[in-house]
FIZAKE-409674 format. One line per 8 residues: number of its first residue (from 0); their letters; for each residue x, y, z of N, C-alpha, C. Coordinates in nm, 2 decimals, always signed. Example, Ala and Ser with C-alpha at 12.3 -4.5 7.8 and 13.67 -1.06 7.14 Angstrom:
<sites>
0> AS> +1.32,-0.57,+0.78,+1.23,-0.45,+0.78,+1.32,-0.33,+0.78; +1.28,-0.22,+0.71,+1.37,-0.11,+0.71,+1.29,+0.00,+0.79
</sites>
This chain:
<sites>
0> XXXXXXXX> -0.47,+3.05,+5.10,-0.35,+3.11,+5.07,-0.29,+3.05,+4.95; -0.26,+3.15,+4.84,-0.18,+3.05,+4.71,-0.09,+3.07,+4.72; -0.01,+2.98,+4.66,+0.20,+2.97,+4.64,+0.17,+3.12,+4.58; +0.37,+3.16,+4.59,+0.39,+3.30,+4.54,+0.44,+3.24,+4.40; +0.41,+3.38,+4.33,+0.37,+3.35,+4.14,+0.48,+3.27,+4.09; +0.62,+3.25,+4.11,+0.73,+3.20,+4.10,+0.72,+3.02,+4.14; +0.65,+2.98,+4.22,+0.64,+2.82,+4.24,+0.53,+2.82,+4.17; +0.43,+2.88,+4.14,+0.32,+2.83,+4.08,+0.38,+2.79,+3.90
8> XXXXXXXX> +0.45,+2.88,+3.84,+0.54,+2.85,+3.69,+0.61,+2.73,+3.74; +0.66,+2.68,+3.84,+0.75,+2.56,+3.82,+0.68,+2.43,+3.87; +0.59,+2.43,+3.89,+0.47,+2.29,+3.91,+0.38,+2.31,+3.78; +0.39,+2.38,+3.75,+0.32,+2.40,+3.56,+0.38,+2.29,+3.47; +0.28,+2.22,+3.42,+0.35,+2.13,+3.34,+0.37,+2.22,+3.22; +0.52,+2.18,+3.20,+0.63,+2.27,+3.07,+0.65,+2.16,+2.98; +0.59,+2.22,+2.83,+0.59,+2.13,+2.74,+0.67,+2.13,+2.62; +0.80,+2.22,+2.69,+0.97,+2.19,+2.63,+1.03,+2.06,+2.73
16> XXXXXXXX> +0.90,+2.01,+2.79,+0.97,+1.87,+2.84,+0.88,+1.75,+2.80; +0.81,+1.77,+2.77,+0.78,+1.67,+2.67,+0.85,+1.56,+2.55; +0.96,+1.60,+2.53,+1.02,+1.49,+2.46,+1.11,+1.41,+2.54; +1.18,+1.46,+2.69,+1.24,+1.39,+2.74,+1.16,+1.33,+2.83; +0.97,+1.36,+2.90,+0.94,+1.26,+2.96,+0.94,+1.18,+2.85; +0.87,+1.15,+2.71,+0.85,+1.05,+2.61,+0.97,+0.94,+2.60; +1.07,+0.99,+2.61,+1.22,+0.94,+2.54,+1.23,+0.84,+2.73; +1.20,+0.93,+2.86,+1.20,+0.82,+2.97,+1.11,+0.72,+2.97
24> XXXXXXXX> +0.99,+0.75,+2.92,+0.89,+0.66,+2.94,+0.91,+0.53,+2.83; +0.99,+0.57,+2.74,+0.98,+0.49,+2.61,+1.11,+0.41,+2.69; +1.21,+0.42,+2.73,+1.33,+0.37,+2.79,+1.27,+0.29,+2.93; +1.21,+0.36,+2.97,+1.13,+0.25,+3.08,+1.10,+0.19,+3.02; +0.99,+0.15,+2.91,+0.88,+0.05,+2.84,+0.98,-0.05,+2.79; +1.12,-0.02,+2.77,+1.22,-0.09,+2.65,+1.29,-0.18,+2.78; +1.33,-0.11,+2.91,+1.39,-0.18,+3.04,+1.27,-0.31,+3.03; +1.16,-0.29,+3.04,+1.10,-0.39,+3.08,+1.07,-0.47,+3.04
32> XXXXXXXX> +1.11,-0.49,+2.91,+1.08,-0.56,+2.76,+0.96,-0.60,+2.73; +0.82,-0.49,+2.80,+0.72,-0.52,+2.75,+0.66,-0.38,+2.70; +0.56,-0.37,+2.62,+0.43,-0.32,+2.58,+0.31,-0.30,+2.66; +0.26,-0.24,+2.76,+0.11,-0.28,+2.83,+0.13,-0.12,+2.95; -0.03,-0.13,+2.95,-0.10,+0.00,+2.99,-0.02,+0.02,+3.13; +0.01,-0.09,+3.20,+0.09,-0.11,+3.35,+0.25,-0.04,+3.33; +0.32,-0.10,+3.22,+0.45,-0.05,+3.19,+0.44,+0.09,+3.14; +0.35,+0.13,+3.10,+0.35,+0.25,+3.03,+0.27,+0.38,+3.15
40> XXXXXXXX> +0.20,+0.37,+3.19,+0.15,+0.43,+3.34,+0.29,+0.44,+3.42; +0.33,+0.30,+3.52,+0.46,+0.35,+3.56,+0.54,+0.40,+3.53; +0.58,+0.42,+3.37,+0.70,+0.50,+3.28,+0.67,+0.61,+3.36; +0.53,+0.68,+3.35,+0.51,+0.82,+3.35,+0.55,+0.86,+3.45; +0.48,+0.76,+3.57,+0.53,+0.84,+3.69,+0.71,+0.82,+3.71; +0.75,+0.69,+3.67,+0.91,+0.73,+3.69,+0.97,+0.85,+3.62; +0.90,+0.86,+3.52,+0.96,+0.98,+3.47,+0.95,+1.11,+3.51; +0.83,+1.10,+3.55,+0.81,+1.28,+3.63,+0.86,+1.25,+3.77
48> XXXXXXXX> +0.85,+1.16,+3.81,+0.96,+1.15,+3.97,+1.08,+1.21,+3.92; +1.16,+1.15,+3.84,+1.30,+1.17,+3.78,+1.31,+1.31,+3.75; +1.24,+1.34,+3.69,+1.25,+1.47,+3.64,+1.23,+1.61,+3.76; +1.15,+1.55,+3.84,+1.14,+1.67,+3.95,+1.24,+1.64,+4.07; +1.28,+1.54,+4.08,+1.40,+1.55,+4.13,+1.56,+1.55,+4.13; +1.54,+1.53,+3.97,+1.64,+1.55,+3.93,+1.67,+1.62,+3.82; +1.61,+1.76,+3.84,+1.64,+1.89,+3.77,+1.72,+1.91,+3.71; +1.70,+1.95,+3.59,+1.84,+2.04,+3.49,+1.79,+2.12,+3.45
56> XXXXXXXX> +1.89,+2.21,+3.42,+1.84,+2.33,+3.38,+1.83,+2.34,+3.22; +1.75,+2.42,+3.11,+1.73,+2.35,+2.98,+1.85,+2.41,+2.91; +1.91,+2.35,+2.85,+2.03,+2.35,+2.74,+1.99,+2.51,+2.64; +2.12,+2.56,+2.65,+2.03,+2.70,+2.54,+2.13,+2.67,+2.42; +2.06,+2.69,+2.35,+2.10,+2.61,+2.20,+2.12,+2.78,+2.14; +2.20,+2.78,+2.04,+2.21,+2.88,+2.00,+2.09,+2.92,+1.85; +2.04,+2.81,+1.81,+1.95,+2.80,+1.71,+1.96,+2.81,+1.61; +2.08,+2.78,+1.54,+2.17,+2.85,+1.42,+2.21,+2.65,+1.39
64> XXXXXXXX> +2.23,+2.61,+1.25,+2.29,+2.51,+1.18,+2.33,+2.53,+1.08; +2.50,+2.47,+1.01,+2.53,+2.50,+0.90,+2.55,+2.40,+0.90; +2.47,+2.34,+0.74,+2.54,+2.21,+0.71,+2.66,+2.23,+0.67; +2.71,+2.31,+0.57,+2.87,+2.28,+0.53,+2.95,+2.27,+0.61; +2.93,+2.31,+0.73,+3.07,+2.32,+0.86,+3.02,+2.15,+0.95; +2.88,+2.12,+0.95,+2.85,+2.03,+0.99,+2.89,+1.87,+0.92; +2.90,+1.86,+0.78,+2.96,+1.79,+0.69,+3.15,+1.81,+0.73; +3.17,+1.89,+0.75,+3.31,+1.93,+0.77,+3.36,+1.84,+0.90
72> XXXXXXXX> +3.28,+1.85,+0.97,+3.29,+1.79,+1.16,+3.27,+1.67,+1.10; +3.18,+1.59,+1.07,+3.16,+1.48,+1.07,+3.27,+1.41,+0.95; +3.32,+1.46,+0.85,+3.45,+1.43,+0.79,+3.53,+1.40,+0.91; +3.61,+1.51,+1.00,+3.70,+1.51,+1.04,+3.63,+1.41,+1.17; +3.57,+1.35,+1.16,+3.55,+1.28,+1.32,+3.56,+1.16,+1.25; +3.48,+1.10,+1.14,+3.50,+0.98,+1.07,+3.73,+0.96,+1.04; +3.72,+1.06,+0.96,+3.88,+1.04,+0.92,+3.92,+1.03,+1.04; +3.97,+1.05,+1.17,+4.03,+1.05,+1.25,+4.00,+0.96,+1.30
80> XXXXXXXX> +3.88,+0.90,+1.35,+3.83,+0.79,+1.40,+3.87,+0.70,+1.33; +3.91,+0.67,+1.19,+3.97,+0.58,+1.09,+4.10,+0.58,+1.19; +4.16,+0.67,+1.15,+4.32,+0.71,+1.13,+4.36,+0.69,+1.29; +4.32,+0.69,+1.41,+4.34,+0.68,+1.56,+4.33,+0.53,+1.59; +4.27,+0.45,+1.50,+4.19,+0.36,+1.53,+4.32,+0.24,+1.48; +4.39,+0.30,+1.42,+4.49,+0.19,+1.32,+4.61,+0.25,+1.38; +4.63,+0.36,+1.42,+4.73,+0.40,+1.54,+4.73,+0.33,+1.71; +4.64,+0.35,+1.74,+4.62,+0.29,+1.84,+4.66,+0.10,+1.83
88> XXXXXXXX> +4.61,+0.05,+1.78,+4.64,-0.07,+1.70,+4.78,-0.11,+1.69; +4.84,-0.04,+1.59,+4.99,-0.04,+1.60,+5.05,-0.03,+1.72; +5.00,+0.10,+1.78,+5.08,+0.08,+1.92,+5.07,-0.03,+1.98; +4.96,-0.06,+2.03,+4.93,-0.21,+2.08,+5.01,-0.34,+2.03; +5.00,-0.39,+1.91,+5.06,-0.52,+1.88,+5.20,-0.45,+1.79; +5.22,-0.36,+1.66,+5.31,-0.32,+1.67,+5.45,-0.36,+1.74; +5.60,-0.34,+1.68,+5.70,-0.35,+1.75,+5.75,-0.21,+1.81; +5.87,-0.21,+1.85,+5.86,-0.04,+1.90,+5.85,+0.01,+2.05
96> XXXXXXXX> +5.86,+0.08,+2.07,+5.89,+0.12,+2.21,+5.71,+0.16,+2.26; +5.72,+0.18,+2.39,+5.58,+0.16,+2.46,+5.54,+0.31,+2.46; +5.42,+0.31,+2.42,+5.36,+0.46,+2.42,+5.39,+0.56,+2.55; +5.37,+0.66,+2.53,+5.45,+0.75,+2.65,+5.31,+0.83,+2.67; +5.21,+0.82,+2.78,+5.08,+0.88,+2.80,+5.12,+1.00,+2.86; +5.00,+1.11,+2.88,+5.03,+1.23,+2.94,+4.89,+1.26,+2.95; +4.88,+1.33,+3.02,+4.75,+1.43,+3.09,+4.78,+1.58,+3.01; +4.70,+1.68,+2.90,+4.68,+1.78,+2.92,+4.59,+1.87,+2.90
104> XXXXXXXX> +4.62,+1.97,+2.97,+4.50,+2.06,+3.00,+4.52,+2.12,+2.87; +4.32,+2.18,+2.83,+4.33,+2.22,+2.70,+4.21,+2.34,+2.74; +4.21,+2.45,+2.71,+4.14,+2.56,+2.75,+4.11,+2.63,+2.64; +3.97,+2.54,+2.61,+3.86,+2.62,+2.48,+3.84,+2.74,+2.51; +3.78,+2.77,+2.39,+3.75,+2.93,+2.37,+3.57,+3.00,+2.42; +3.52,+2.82,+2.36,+3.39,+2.87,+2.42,+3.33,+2.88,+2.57; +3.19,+2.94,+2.60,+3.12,+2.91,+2.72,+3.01,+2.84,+2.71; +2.95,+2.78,+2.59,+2.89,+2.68,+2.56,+2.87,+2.61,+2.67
112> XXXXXXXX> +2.77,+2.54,+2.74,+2.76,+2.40,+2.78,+2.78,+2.31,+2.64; +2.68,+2.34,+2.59,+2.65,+2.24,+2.49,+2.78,+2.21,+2.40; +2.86,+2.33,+2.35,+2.98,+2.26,+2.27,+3.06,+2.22,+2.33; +3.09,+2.30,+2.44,+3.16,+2.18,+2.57,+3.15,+2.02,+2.52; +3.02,+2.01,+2.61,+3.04,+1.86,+2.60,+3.02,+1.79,+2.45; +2.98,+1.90,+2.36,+3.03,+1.77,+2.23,+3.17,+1.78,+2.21; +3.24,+1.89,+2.23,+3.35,+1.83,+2.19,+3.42,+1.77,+2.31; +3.43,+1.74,+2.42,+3.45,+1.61,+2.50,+3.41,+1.49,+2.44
120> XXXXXXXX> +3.29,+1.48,+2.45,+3.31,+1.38,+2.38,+3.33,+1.34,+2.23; +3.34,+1.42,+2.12,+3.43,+1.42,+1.99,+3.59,+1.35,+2.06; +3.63,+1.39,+2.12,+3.76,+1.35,+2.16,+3.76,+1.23,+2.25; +3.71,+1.25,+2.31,+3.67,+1.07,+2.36,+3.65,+0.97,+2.29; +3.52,+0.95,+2.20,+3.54,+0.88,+2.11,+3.62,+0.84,+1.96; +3.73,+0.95,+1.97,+3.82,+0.91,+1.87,+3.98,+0.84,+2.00; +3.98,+0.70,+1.92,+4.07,+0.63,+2.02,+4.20,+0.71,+2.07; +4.30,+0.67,+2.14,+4.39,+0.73,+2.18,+4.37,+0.86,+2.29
128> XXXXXXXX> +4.25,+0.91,+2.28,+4.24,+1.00,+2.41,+4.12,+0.95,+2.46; +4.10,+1.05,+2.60,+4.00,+1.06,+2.65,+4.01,+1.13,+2.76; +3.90,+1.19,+2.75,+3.87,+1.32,+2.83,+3.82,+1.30,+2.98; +3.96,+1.31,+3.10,+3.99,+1.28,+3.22,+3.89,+1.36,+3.33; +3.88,+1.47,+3.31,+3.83,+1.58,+3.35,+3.75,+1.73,+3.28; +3.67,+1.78,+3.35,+3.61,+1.87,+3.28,+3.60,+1.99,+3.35; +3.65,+2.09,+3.37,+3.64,+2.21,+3.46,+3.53,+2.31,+3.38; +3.42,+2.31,+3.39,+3.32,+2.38,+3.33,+3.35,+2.52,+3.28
136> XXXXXXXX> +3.35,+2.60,+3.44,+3.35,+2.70,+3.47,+3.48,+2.79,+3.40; +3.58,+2.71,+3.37,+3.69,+2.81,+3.32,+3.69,+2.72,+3.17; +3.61,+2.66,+3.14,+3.62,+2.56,+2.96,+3.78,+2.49,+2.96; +3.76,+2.44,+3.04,+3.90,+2.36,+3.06,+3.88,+2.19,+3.04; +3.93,+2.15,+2.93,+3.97,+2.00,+2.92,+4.04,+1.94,+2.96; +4.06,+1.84,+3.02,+4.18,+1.76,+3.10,+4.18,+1.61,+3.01; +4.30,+1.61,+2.90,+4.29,+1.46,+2.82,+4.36,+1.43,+2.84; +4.35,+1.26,+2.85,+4.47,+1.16,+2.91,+4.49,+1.10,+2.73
144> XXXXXXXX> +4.59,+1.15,+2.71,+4.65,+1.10,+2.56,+4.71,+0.95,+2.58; +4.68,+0.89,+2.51,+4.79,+0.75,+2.51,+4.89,+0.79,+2.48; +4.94,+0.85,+2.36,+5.10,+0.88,+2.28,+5.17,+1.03,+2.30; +5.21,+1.10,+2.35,+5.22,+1.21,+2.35,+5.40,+1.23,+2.38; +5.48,+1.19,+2.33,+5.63,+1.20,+2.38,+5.74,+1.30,+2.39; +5.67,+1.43,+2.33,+5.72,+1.53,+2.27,+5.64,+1.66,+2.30; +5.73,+1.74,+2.28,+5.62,+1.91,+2.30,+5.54,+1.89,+2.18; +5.60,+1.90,+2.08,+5.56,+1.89,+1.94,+5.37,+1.83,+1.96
152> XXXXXXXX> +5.39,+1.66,+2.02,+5.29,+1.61,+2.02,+5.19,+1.67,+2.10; +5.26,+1.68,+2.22,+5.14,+1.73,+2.33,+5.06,+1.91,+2.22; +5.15,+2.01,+2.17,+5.05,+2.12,+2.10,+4.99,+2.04,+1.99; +5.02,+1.91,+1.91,+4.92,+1.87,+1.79,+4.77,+1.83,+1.88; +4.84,+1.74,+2.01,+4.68,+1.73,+2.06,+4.61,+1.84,+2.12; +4.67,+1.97,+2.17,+4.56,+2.08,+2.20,+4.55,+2.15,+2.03; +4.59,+2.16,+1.94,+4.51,+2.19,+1.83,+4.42,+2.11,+1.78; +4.47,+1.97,+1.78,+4.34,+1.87,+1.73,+4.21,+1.93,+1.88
160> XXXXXXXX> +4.23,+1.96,+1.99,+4.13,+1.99,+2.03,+4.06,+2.14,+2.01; +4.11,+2.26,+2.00,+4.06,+2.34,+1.91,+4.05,+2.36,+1.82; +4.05,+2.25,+1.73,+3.99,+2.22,+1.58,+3.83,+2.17,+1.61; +3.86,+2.09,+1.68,+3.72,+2.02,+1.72,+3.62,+2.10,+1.77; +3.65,+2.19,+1.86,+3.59,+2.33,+1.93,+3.54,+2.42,+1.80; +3.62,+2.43,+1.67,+3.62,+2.50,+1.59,+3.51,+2.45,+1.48; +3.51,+2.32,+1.48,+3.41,+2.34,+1.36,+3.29,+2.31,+1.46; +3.28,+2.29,+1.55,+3.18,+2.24,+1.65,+3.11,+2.43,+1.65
168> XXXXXXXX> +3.16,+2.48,+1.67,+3.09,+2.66,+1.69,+3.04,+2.69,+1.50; +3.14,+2.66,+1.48,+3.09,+2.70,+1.31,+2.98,+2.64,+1.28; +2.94,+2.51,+1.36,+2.83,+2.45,+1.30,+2.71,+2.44,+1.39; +2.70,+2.47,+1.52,+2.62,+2.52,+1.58,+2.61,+2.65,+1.70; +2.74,+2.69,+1.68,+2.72,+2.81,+1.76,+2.71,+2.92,+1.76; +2.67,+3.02,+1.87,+2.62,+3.13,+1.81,+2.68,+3.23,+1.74; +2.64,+3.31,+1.68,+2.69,+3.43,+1.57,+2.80,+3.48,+1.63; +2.76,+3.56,+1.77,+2.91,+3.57,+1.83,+3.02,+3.50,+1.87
176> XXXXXX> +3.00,+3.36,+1.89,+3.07,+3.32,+1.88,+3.17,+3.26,+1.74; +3.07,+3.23,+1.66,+3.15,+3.26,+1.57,+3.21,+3.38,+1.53; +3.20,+3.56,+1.50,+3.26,+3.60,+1.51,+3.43,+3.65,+1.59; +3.39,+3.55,+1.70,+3.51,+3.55,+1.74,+3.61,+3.50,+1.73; +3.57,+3.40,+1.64,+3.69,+3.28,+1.61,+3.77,+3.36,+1.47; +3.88,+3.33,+1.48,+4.00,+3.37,+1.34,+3.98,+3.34,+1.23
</sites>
């Protein structure tokens, strides 16, 4: 009796996974701080254990790159990351009253996984926020701002977050999504 045609495709070895058994097995071989046929054998099977048990489903990329919008993001992530970085700072040692934190919800435009989480973390890694929560299913951000004292402030930080959303689709998302942006 054979499996029905549907389990037989998913015990198929799939070789759009070949770069991330390589990238486990290489990360295992680096944990162990050695080189040899023993560390590199075990890699394999940790890695296909890992992998079949802990399934994802594969990322759909839209397939599209523009460098000018991509040069643009990485501008505004360096500049800000400068500019948050010496803010944050000031607040800290600085004289002056104590920063006033806030939690807010920020509700992207896209349904991206993938730009989802870059721009989470774009915003995470530029100091002063960080992204508390993530509601997938409705593209909902939850940031805990260090400085936010004002209405004023709290809408600069949901525009700095669909700015981020913004050049992040211009530079790798799809067509329609870019046509839907302003």
């Amino acid at each position: 009796m054979s499996p029905a045609p549907g389990r037989r495709v998913e015990r198929r070895f799939r070789l759009y996974e070949l770069p991330l058994l390589l990238g486990l097995v290489l990360l295992w071989m680096m944990l162990w701080g050695e080189i040899s046929w023993m560390s590199f054998g075990s890699g394999i099977l940790i890695a296909l254990l890992a992998t079949r048990l802990y399934y994802l489903p594969p990322v759909e990329l839209a397939g599209r790159f523009n460098v000018w919008w991509a040069i643009r993001y990485l501008w505004y992530f360096f500049t800000h990351l400068a500019l948050a970085s010496l803010q944050v700072a000031w607040q800290a040692l600085g004289p002056g009253p104590r920063p006033v934190p806030a939690v807010i919800e920020v509700r992207l435009r896209t349904r991206s996984d993938f730009i989802l989480t870059m721009t989470s973390l774009t915003l995470s890694l530029i100091p002063g926020s960080l992204v508390a929560e993530v509601d997938r299913f409705g593209s909902t951000l939850y940031l805990h701002v260090l400085h936010a004292p004002t209405h004023e402030a709290i809408e600069r930080v949901r525009w700095d977050a669909h700015h981020v959303e913004e050049l992040l689709i211009r530079t790798i998302g799809s067509r329609e999504e870019v046509a839907k942006l302003p």
